[in-house]
C-alpha positions in Angstrom: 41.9 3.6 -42.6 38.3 5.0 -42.9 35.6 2.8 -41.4 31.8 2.4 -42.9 29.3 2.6 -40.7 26.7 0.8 -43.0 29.9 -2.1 -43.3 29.9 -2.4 -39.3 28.1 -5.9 -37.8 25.0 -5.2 -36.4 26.0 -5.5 -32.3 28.2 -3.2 -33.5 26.0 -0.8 -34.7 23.7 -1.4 -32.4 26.3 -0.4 -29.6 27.0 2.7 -30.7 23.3 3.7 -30.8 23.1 2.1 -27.2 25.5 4.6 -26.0 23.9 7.3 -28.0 20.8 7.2 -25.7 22.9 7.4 -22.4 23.0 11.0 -23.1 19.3 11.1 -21.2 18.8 9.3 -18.9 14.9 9.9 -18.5 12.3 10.9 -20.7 11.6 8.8 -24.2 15.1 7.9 -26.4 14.8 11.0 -28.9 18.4 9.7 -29.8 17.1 6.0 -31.4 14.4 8.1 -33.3 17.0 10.3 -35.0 18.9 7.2 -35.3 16.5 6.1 -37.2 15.8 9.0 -39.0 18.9 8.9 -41.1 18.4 6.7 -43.7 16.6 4.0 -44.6 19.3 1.4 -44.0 19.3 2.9 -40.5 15.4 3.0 -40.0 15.5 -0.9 -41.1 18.3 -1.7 -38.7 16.9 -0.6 -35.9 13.2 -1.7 -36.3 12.2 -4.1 -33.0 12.6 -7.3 -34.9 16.1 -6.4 -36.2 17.4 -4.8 -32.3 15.6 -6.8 -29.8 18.6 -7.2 -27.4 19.1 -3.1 -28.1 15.6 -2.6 -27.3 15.7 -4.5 -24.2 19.2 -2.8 -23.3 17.3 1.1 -23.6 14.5 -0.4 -21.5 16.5 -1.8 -18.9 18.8 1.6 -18.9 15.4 3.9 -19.0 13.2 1.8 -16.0 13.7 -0.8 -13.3 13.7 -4.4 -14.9 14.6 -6.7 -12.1 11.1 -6.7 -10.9 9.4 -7.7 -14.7 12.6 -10.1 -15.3 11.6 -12.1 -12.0 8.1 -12.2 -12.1 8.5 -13.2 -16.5 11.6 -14.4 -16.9 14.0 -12.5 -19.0 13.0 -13.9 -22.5 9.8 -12.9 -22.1 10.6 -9.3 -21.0 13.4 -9.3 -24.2 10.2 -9.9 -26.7 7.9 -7.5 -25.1 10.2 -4.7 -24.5 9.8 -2.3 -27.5 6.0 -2.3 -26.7 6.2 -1.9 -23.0 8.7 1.2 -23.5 6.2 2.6 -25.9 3.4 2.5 -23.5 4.9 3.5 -20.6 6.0 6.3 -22.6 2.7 6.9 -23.6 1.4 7.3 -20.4 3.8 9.4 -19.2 2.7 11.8 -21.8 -0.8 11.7 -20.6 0.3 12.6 -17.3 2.6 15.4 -18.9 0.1 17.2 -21.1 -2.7 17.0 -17.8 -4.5 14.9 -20.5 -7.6 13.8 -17.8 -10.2 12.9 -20.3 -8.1 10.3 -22.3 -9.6 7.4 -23.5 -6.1 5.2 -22.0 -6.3 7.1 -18.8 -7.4 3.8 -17.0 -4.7 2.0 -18.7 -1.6 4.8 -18.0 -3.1 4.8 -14.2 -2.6 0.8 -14.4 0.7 1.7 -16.2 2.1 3.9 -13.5 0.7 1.7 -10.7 2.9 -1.3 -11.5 6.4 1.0 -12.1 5.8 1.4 -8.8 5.2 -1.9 -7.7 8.2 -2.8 -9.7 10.2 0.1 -8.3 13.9 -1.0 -7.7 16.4 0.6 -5.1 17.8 2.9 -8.5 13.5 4.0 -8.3 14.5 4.6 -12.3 10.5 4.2 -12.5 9.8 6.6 -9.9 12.3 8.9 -11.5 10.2 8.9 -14.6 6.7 9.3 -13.1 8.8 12.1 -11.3 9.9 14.1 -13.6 6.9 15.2 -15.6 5.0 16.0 -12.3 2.7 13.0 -12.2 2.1 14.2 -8.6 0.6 17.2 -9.6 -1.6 16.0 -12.4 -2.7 13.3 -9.4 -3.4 16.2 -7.1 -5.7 18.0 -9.7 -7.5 14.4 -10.9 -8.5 13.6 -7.1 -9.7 17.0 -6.5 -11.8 17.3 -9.5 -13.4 13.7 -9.1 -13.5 13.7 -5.4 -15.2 16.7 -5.8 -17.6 16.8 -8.7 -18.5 13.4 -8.3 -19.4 13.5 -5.1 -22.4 16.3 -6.1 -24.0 14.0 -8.0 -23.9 11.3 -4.7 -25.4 13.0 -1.7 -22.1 14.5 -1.0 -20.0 10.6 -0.9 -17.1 10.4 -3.6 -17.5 7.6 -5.8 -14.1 5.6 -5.7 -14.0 3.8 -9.3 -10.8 2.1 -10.3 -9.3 5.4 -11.3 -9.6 7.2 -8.6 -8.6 4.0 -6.4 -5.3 4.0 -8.9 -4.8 7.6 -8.4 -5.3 7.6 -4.5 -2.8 4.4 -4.4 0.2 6.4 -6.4 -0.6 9.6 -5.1 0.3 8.2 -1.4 3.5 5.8 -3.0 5.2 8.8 -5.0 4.7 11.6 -2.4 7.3 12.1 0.0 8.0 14.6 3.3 9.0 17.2 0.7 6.2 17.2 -1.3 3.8 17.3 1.7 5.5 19.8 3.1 5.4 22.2 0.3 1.5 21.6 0.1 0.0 24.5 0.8 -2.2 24.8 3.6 -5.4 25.3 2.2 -4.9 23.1 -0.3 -4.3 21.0 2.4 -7.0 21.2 3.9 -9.6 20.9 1.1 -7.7 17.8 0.4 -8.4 16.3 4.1 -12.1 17.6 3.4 -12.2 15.4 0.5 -10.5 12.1 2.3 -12.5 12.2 4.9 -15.0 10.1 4.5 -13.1 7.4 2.6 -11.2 7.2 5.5 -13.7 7.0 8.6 -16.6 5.7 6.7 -16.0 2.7 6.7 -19.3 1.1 6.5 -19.0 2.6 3.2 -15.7 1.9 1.9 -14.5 -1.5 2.7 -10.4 -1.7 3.5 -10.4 -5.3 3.3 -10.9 -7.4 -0.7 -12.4 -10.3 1.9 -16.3 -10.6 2.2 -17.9 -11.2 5.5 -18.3 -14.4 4.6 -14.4 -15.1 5.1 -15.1 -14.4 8.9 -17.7 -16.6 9.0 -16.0 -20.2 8.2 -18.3 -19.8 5.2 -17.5 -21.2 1.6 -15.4 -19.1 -0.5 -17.5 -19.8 -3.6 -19.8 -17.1 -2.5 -20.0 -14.5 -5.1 -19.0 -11.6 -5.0 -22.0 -9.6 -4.4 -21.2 -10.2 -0.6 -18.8 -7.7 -0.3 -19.4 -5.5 2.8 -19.8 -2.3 0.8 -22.2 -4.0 -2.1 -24.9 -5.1 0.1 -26.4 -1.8 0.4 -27.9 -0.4 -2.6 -27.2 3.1 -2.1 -23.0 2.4 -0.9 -20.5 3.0 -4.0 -18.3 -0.2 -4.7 -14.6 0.6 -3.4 -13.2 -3.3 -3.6 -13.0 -4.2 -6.7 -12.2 -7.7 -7.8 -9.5 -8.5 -10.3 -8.8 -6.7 -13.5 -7.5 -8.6 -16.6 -4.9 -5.8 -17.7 -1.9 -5.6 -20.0 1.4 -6.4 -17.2 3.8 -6.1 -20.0 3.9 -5.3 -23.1 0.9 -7.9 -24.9 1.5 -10.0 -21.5 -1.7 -10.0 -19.8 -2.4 -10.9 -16.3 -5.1 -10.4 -13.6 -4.3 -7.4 -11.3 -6.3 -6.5 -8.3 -6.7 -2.7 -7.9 -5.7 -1.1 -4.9 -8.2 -0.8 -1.7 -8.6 3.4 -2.0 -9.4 3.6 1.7 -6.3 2.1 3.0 -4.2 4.8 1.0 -6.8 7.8 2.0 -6.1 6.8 5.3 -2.4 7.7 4.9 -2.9 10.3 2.4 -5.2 11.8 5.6 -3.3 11.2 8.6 0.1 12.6 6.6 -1.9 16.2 6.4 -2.7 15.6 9.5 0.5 15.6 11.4 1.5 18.5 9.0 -0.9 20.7 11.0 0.3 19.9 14.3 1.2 21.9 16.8 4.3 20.9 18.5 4.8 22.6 21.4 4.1 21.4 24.7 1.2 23.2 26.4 2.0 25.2 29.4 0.1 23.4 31.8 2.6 20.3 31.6 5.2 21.3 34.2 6.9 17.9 34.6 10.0 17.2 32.3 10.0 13.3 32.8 7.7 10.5 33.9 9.9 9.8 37.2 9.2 13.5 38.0 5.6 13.2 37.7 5.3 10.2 39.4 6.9 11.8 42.4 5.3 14.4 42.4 1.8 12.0 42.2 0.8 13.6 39.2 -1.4 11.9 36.4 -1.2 12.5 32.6 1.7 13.5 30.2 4.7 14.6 30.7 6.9 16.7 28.3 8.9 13.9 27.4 6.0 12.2 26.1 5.0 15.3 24.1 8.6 14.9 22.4 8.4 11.4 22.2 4.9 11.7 20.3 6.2 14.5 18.2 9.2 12.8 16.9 8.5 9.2 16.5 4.4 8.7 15.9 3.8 10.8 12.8 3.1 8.9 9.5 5.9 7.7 7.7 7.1 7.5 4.2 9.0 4.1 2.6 12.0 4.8 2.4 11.8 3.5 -1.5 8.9 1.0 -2.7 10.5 -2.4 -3.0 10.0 -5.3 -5.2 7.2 -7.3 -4.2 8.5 -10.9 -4.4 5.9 -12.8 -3.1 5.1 -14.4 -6.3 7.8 -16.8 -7.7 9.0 -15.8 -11.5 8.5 -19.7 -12.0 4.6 -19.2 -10.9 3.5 -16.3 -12.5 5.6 -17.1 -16.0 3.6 -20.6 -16.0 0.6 -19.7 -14.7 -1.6 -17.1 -16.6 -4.5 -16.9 -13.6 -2.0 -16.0 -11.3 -3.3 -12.3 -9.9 -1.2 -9.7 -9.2 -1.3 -7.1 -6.5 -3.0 -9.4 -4.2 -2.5 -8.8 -0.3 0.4 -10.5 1.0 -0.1 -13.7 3.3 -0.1 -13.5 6.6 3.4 -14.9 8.2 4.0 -15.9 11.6 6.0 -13.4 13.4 5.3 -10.3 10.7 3.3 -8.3 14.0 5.0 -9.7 17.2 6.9 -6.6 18.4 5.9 -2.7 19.4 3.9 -0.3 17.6 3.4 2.7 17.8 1.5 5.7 16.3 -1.7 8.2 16.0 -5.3 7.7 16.7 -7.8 9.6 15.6 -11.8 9.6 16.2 -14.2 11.6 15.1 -17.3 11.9 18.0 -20.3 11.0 16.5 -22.9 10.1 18.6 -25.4 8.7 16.7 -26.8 5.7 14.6 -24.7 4.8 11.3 -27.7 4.5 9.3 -28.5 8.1 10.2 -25.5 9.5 8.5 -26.6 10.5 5.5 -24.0 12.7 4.0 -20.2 13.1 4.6 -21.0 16.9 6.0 -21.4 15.4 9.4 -17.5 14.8 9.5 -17.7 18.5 9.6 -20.6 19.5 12.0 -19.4 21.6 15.0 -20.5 19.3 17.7 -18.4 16.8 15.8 -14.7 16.9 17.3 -12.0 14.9 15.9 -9.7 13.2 18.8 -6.1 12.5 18.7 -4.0 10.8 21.0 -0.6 8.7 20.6 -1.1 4.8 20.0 1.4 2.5 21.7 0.7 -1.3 21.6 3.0 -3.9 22.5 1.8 -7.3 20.0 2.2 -11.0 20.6 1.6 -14.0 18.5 1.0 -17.4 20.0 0.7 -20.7 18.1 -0.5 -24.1 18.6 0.8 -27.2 16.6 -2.0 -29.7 17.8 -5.5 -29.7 16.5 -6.5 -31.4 19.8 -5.4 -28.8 22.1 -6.4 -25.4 20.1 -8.8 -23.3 21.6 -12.6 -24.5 20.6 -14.7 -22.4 18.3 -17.9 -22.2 20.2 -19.6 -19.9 17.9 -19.1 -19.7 14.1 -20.7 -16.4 13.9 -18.8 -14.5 16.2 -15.8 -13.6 14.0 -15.8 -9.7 14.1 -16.9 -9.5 18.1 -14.9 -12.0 19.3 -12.2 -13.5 17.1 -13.9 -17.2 17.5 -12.5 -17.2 20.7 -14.9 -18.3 23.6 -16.6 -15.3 25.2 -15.7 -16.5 28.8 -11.9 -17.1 27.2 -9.5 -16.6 30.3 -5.6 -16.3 29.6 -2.9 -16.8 32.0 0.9 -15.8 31.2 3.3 -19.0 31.4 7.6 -19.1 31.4 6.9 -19.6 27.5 3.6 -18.9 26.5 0.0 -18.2 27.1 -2.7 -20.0 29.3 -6.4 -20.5 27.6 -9.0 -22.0 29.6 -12.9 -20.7 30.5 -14.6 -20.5 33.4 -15.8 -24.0 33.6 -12.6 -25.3 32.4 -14.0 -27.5 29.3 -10.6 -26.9 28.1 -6.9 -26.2 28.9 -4.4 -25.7 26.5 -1.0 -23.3 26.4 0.2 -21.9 23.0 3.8 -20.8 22.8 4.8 -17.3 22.2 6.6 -16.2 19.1 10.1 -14.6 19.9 11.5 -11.9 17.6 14.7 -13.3 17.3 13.2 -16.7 16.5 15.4 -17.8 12.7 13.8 -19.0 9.9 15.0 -21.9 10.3 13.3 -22.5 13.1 10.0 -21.3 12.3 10.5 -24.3 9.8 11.0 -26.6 12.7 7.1 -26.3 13.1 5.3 -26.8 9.5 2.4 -27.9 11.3 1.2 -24.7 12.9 -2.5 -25.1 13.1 -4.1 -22.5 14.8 -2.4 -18.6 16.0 -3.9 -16.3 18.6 -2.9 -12.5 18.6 -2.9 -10.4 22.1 -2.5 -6.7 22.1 -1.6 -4.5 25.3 -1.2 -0.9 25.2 1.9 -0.1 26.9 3.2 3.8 28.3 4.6 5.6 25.4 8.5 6.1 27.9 8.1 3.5 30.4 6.5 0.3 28.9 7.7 1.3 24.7 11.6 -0.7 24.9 13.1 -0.4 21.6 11.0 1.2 18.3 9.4 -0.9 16.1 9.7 0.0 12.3 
């Protein structure tokens, strides 16, 4: 019996055009166009507002949709999928064709941004961005703004929400493979160029908070206050809140990334690519025991290894979904702004860290740097040394025995803390008095293995103080930290 395709229901039809795009997998469905290019029965079939649930089915099959579908809820995502396929699309075809002076450059960068913060453990967004070499059109963007711009500004780069999107992806899509096949002296034009978004930071803030934050100050200050708009002649590198397109015609508020904090990682990971790792002749003890009896001072060849193989920067293993808005907030709630730093949550830093430090040596007065050439001046020398720090968080769930705030101004220097603070180590917390004991008061430790349901047991946290010790990179480290 034959069967007539214009005669079949619509989910039927629809179906079969559904599996006609499985054929590939990534890049734009050149399968629906030709669909649609039979006839004109097919063509009006498969128009958006005859095929939304196909629409929806290709955009869900070409790019991660748990991430929109919990933040929109999934009848919003079902209406505005045919135009958020078509722009992501779009976008990928400006990074494809090296397109850098498009006029919806801002908006693909924006585009891009969010596939990654909506990247799923499938990373069928990072797939996409992937495979027409987004990396690489990223690569040539930053060098050419970095550099050119940077002529015209006494030798600073000017970090303008494209090039704060572009450092932000570049960092989240690379990967040890991509770094490694860098080659070295585009490597090191590159670190050149990161430099002084990454050390100068009186420049180029790493924080969206004004002073005034650390200052008990009121939060209606605007936001001319910023650390890095003060100055007349400093760039602006924290940007406030966009209003952007999330998805599809769905507009939200989106803060753009802070460019420094992703230099810094962008930096460090060249960095480690140019180490040496062999351990220098003159360290003749294997372990620290040896060294120790032997009264020797210094490191040891195990803690050449140890920095080696555990302290470089690390890649994600894949970007997760950031959850930290509820799909019941954000779908109700149009001034809800997305990207925002997380929150800080009891317990997130208790535990050991370690890592790299690096310094530059310079010797002299901020405001006497003028240009970023003295990152590069020989009498400049950049220092690097392992990082090991061993973190504690202690909390207090009485307003009447916190620790006073005797200054308001004394945020940055000393925390609000006293400055003749004096802390003593107790069976479960931590000790705070001053020397002429005006106060006494313990806070209890955080413990790592602490549930959540016990961290609910105290809603009424009202004040947390954070210690830092460095510890010995064998000795003192315990178990890693991730």
């Amino acid at each position: 019996m034959s069967c007539n395709i214009f005669r079949a229901p619509p989910e039927v039809f629809h179906k079969i055009v559904f599996f006609a795009t499985l054929a590939s997998p990534l890049g734009p469905p050149k399968e629906l166009l030709n669909c649609m290019l039979v006839c004109r029965i097919f063509w009006e079939r498969l128009l958006p507002k005859n095929a939304s649930q196909l629409y929806f089915l290709i955009f869900a099959q070409k790019f991660d949709a748990r991430g929109p579908i919990y933040r929109l809820t999934k009848d919003v995502i079902h209406e505005h999928a045919p135009l958020e396929m078509r722009r992501r699309f779009e976008a990928i075809h400006i990074f494809k064709n090296r397109m850098f002076d498009h006029p919806g450059l801002t908006e693909a960068l924006w585009i891009a941004y969010l596939m990654v913060e909506d990247s799923d453990t499938s990373q069928k967004n990072i797939k996409q961005l992937l495979r027409v070499g987004t990396l690489t059109f990223l690569d040539s963007y930053l060098r050419s703004r970095l550099k050119d711009d940077a002529g015209d500004n006494l030798g600073w780069p000017i970090v303008d929400e494209n090039v704060s999107l572009a450092i932000a992806l570049a960092w989240t899509l690379a990967s040890p493979r991509v770094m490694g096949s860098e080659h070295p002296d585009a490597r090191t034009e590159m670190v050149t160029m990161l430099k002084p978004i990454t050390f100068a930071s009186f420049r180029y803030s790493i924080s969206c908070l004004s002073p005034d934050s650390f200052e008990f100050a009121d939060s209606s200050h605007p936001l001319t206050s910023f650390l890095n708009m003060t100055h007349p002649s400093y760039p602006i590198s924290a940007y406030p809140p966009q209003q952007i397109d999330y998805f599809g015609a769905v507009k939200r508020k989106a803060r753009p990334p802070l460019a420094a904090i992703f230099a810094t990682l962008l930096y460090f990971v060249r960095v480690d690519a140019e180490f040496v790792t062999e351990i220098p002749a003159h360290v003749t003890c294997e372990t620290r025991a040896e060294a120790i009896q032997q009264g020797l001072e210094g490191p040891c060849a195990e803690d050449f290894r140890h920095f080696f193989n555990h302290c470089r920067t690390r890649f994600a293993d894949f970007p997760g979904i950031d959850v930290g808005i509820q799909s019941s907030s954000i779908a109700t709630n149009p001034d809800t702004i997305l990207c925002q730093p997380s929150f800080y949550r009891l317990g997130s830093l208790t535990g050991q860290w370690q890592g790299m430090f690096i310094m530059h040596g310079i010797y002299s007065d901020v405001s006497a740097i003028h240009t970023p050439a003295v990152f590069d001046h020989p009498s400049v020398l950049e220092t690097r040394r392992p990082f090991y720090l061993t973190i504690e968080e202690h909390y207090c769930c009485d307003t009447r025995y916190t620790v006073p705030v005797n200054r308001k101004q004394n945020a940055i220097q000393e925390a609000w803390l006293p400055e003749d603070i004096q802390a003593r180590q107790t069976p479960g917390g931590i000790e705070f008095t001053d020397e002429g004991g005006t106060f006494l008061t313990t806070y209890t430790t955080h413990v790592r293995c602490d549930s959540e349901s016990s961290l609910r047991e105290h809603p009424s946290i009202v004040d947390i103080i954070i210690t830092a010790k460095a510890c010995h990179p064998i000795s003192d480290r315990g178990e890693k930290q991730d």
